[in-house]
C-alpha positions as CSV (number, residue, x, y, z in Angstrom):
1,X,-37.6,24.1,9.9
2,X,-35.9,20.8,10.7
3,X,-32.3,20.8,8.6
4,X,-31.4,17.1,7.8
5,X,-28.2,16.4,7.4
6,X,-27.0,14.6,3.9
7,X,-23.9,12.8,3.0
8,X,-23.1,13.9,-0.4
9,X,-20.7,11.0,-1.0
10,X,-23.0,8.3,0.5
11,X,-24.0,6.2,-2.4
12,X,-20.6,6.6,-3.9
13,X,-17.9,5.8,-1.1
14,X,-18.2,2.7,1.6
15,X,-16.1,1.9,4.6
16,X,-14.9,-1.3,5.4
17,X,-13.0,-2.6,8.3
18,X,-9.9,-3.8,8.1
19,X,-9.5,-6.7,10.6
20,X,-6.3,-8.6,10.2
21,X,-3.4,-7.9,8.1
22,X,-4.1,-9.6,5.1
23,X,-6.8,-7.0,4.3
24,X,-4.2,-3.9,5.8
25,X,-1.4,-5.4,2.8
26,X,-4.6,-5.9,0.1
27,X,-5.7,-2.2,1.0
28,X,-2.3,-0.4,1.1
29,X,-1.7,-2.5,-2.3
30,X,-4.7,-1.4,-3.8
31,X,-4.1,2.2,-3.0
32,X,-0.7,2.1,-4.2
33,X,-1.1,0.3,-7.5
34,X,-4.3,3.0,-8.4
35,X,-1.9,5.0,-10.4
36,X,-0.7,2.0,-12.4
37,X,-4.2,0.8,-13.0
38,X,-5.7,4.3,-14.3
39,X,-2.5,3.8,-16.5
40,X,-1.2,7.3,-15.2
41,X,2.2,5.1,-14.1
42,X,3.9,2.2,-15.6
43,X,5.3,1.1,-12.5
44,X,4.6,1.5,-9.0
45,X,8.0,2.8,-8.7
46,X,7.1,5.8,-11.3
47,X,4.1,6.4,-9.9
48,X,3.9,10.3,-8.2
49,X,3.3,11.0,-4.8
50,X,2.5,7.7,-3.6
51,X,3.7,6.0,-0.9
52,X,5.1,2.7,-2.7
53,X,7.4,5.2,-4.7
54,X,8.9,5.9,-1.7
55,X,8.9,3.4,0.0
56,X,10.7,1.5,-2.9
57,X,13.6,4.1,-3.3
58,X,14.2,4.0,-0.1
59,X,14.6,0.5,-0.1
60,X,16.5,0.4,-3.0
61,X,19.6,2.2,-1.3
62,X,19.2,1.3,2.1
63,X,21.5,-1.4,3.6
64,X,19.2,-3.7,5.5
65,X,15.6,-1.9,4.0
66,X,13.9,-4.1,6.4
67,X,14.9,-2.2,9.9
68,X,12.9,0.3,10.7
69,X,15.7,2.7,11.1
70,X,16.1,2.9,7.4
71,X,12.7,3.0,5.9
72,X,10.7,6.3,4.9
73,X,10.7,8.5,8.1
74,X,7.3,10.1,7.2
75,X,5.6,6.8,6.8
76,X,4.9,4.1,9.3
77,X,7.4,1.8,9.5
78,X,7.0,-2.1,8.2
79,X,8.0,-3.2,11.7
80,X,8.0,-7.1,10.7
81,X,6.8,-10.7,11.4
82,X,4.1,-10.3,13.9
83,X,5.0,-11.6,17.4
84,X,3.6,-11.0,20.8
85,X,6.3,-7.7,22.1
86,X,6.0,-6.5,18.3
87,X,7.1,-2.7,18.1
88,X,4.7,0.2,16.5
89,X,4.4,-0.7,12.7
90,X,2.8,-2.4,9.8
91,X,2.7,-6.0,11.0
92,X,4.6,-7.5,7.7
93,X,8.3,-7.1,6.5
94,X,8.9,-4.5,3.8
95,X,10.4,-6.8,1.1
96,X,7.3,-9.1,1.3
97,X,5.0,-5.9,1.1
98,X,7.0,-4.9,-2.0
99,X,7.1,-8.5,-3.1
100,X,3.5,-8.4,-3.1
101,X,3.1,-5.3,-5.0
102,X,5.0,-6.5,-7.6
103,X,2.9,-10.0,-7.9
104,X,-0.1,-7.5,-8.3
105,X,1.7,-5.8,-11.0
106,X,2.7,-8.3,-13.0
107,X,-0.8,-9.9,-12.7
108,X,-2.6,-6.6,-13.6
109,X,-0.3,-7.0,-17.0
110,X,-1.3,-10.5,-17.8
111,X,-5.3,-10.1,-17.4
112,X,-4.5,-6.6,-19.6
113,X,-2.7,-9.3,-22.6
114,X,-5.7,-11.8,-22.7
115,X,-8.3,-9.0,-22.9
């Protein structure tokens, strides 16, 4: 007997490569605002055990929340602007990333009003 092996998840869950940091920050923004669009959070801010939560108290009583040195030690740092000796990190700066978020956020809430 010939045992075939089946994906259990396969018609529900697809990969998709992310090639260039524009679709990293639309990933990591998607994932972050999940909580907010099942309406389990207001705000990203509020929502629990995410990464954006963190990331944005941190930020919020850091000095300079854009060096490395005083973001979320578990995470991977936002290590900046891309350039060519660029050190390990998340190829944007932190502010824009939460800048972004927040566009996301307030344009979740305006499509919600006109439906």
């Amino acid at each position: 007997m010939q045992i075939v092996p089946y994906n259990l998840w396969e018609g529900r869950f697809k990969s998709q490569a992310l090639l260039d940091e524009k679709a990293l920050a639309a990933c990591m923004a998607y994932v972050d605002l999940n909580p907010v669009r099942a309406k389990m959070a207001k705000t990203p801010e509020n929502s629990s055990h995410t990464s954006i939560q963190k990331r944005a108290k941190k930020a919020k009583v850091a000095h300079s929340p854009k060096h490395p040195q005083q973001q979320v030690p578990e995470l991977l740092n936002f290590a900046g602007n891309p350039k060519l000796d660029m050190p390990d990190g998340i190829p944007m700066r932190l502010t824009d990333y939460l800048d972004l978020v927040d566009s996301f956020v307030s344009s979740m809430r305006l499509t919600l009003r006109a439906a």
